[in-house]
Steps between C-alpha positions, in 0.01 A plus 500: 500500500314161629143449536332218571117364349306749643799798348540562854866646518760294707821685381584837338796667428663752246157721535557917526393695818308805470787717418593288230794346633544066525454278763813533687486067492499464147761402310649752295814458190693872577846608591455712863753809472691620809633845599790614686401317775419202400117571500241396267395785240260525213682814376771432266695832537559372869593131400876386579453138521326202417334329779328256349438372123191240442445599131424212280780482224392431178457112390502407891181339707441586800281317781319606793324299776265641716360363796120532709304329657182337442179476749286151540262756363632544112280350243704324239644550250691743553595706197829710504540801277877683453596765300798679376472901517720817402456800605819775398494669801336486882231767540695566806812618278259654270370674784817662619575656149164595372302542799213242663271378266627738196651189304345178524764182335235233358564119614494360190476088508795313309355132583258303716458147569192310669475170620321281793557298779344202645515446880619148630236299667646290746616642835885536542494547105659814484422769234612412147469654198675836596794383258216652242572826635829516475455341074310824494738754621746347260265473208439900561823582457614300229180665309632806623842433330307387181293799520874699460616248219814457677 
C-alpha cells in the first residue's frame, strides 16, 4: 500500500473482497492446477497438470515491481508499506468443500517492510526512489526465508 502525508491512499493491492477472496491484481506465490481440459481448478481430485508454478523455493529472493501513478495532488512523502501473507487455502476452495462461510483460513502475516519516498522537485525529474520498493519486496522475503531457518 502507498499513502502519501495526509495517509491518503494512492495504491492498494493484495486486500480481500467481501467474500474473502484476493484482489485478483495482486501478486500471489501458488502453483494453478489444470483439469482434463486444460482449465484452471482449485480442486485437487480434478488436477492433471501444472499450469503454472510461482512458488518461492527455499533460499531464493524474489522481486516484484509495481507500477501507479501519482497526481500533482500527493503530499510528500510518500510512505510505502508491503507485506508478505499466507493463507493455506482460498475461502473460495474452502467454500466448495465445507460450505460458504463454514470455514474461515486466517491470513496470517510472515513479513512486512515500510519505507518512504521523496518526490523530485524539478520538472522533467522523473519519480525516483521507487527502487525502495522493490529493496522492500526483497527484504520481505528474505525475512520470510529466515523466518523458516532455511
Amino acid at each position: 500500500m502507498a499513502t502519501d502525508a495526509t495517509e491518503k491512499e494512492i495504491y492498494h493491492t493484495g486486500g480481500l473482497d467481501s467474500d474473502g477472496e484476493v484482489d485478483p491484481d495482486a501478486v500471489m506465490y501458488r502453483a494453478v492446477l489444470g483439469d482434463a481440459e486444460g482449465q484452471p481448478t482449485i480442486k485437487v481430485w480434478e488436477a492433471e497438470s501444472t499450469l503454472s508454478d510461482n512458488r518461492i523455493l527455499p533460499k531464493v529472493a524474489r522481486v516484484e515491481k509495481f507500477n501507479f501513478a501519482i497526481s500533482d495532488e500527493v503530499k510528500c512523502p510518500i510512505t510505502v508499506e508491503a507485506k508478505l501473507n499466507y493463507r493455506s487455502a482460498s475461502q473460495k476452495f474452502l467454500d466448495e468443500l465445507f460450505g460458504k462461510g463454514a470455514v474461515v483460513a486466517p491470513v496470517i502475516e510472515m513479513a512486512s517492510a515500510e519505507g518512504t519516498i521523496e518526490l523530485g522537485k524539478a520538472p522533467g525529474e522523473g519519480v525516483p526512489g521507487f527502487e525502495v520498493l522493490f529493496a522492500l519486496i526483497n527484504l520481505l522475503v528474505v525475512a520470510y526465508l529466515v523466518k523458516r531457518k532455511l
